[in-house]
DOVEX-765781 format. One record per residue (C-alpha): residue in three letters; y, x, z. Coordinates in steps of 0.1 Angstrom, whole numbers, padded with zeros to 4 digits, always signed. Last residue first. Layout:
<rs>
alaYXZ ...
</rs>
This chain:
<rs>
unk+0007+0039+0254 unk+0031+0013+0251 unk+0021-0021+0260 unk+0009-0046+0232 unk-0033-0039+0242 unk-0056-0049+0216 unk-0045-0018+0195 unk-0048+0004+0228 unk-0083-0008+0234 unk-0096-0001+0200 unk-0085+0036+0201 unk-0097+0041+0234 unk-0075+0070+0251 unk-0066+0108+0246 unk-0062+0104+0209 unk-0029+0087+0209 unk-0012+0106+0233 unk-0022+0133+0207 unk-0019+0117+0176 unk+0016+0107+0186 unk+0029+0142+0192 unk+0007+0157+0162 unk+0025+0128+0141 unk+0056+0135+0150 unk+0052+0174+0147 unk+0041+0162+0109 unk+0071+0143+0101 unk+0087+0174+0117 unk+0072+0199+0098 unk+0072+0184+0062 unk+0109+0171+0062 unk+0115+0211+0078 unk+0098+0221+0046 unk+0120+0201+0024 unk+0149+0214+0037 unk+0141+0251+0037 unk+0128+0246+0001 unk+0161+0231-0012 unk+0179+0255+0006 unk+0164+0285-0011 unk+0162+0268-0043 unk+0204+0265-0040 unk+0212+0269-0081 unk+0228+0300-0091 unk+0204+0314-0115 unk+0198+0281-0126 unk+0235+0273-0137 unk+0232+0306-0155 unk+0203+0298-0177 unk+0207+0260-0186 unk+0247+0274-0204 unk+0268+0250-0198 unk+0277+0217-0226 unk+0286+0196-0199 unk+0255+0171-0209 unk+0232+0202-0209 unk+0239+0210-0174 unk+0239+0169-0165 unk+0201+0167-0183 unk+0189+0197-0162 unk+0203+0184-0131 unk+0192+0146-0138 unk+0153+0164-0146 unk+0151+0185-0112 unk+0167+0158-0094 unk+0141+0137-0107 unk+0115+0160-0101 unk+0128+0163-0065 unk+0127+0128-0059 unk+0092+0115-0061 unk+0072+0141-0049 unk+0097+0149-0016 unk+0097+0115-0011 unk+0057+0113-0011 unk+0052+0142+0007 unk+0064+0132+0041 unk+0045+0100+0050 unk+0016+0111+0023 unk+0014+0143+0045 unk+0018+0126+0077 unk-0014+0101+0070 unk-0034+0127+0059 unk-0024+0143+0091 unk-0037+0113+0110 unk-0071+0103+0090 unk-0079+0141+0101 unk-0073+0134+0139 unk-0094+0102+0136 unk-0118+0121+0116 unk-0122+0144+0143 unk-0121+0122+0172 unk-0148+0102+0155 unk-0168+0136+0155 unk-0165+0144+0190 unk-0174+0108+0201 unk-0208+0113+0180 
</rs>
């Protein structure tokens, strides 16, 4: 029974760093994506050759180490968090 708990707590936690991270990421790359698109067309440039030069790489990079350290953050705190009584650390207002 205890091992389970401390499964779904653990699960309930990276859940919790994937909404954290990915709902930035989800919200403001389409719009970039669409502003971009709608600025190329605005200056009258060709869509096709600004793409070919646009910085995905980068982009990706970036929003992969968002993803990583939000979740390194949370498998820090998980961990110290994990290792005691869940209920008696809320109750308590030290730090852990």
């Amino acid at each position: 029974m205890y091992q389970n708990s401390m499964k779904l707590k653990a699960k309930m936690l990276w859940i919790e760093a994937l909404v954290t991270a990915g709902k930035p990421l989800l919200i403001t790359l389409p719009l970039t994506v669409l502003f971009v698109q709608f600025a190329v067309t605005a200056s009258y440039l060709d869509p096709m050759a600004f793409w070919s030069e646009a910085p995905v790489l980068p982009i990706v990079i970036f929003a992969a180490g968002i993803i990583l350290f939000v979740a390194l953050a949370y498998y820090i705190g998980g961990k110290r968090l994990l290792q005691g009584d869940l209920s008696e650390t809320l109750q308590n207002d030290a730090l852990i």
